[in-house]
Every structure is written in structure tokens, then in C-alpha cells.
C-alpha positions, 0 to 999 in steps of 0.5 A: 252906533249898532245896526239893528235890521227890522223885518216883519211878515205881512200880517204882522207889519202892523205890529213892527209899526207899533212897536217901532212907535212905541220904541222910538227912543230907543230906535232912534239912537240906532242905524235902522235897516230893514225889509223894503215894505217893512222900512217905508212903512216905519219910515213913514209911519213912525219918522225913523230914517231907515236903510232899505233892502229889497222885500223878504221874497226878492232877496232882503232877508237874504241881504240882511244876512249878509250883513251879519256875515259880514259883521254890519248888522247888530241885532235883528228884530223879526216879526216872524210869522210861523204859523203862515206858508212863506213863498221864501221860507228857506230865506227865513231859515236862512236868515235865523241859521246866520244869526244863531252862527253869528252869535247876533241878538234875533227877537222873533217876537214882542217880548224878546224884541222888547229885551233886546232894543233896552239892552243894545 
């Protein structure tokens, strides 16, 4: 079974949750990580078990990259906000650098999300 980890910024949180929802079919045949807020909202909103990492800004994106480094994580769906400041944005960096290093499937948006859940 792949690991996909879910992570979105604040204002885009309702945004993971629709989609989440509107995916629930294909997450469901995924174990789910994500970003501590992130997580308890899919898990309560949508119904989807979900392993929970700390929020982004207390070391979740960085927990998550681990995970990739270490061969645990799949893919990752990152609702990302660029146009935001981020108090951890060199987690972020971080977190998109390990992923690109790791060859592993990153959407940053609805789209590309959308590609990569039918695809996995």
C-alpha cells in the first residue's frame, strides 16, 4: 500500500478538505500521513484514518521529509501557499528540495494533485 502525506497552508486547508472529500476513493486505498492540523481536519471532516505529524511551523514538514529520505512516503500533496510569508519557509524549501532529490511525485496544486492521486 503507498504512503501519500497531505500538508496545506492555512488559508488553503479548505481547499486539502474538498479535495480530500471529493477523493475519498482514491485516498482510502492509501496510508495517509499529514501535517498535524491538516490531518485532524481530514480526519474529521472527510472520515479518513490519517497518521499525524506535528503542524508544518513545529517540525511536521520536516518529519515528512524525513520520511521520503527514508524511503516511507510515496508521494505528497502540498497545498502550498506562495504568495503568503511562512514563518518555517526554509522547512518548505526543504520539504520541495527532498522531494525533487528523492525522485518522489510532489503536487503543489489542485491540478497536478488531481494527476498524481489517479495515478499512484
Amino acid at each position: 500500500m503507498k504512503n501519500v502525506a497531505l500538508i496545506a497552508h492555512d488559508n488553503l486547508k479548505p481547499k486539502m478538505v474538498e479535495w480530500a472529500r471529493t477523493n475519498k476513493n482514491y485516498l482510502s486505498k492509501f496510508n495517509l500521513f499529514a501535517t498535524g492540523t491538516t490531518g485532524k481536519q481530514i480526519e474529521e471532516e472527510v472520515k479518513l484514518p490519517v497518521t499525524r505529524f506535528k503542524s508544518g511551523p513545529l517540525g511536521g514538514d520536516q518529519q515528512i521529509g524525513a520520511g521520503v529520505a527514508e524511503g516511507r512516503i510515496d508521494a505528497i500533496i502540498f497545498f502550498w501557499d506562495p504568495l503568503a510569508p511562512h514563518p518555517h519557509d526554509v522547512d518548505v524549501k526543504a520539504l520541495l528540495r527532498i522531494a525533487v532529490v528523492y525522485d518522489i511525485p510532489m503536487a503543489c496544486n489542485l491540478a497536478t494533485a488531481n494527476l498524481i492521486i489517479g495515478n499512484l
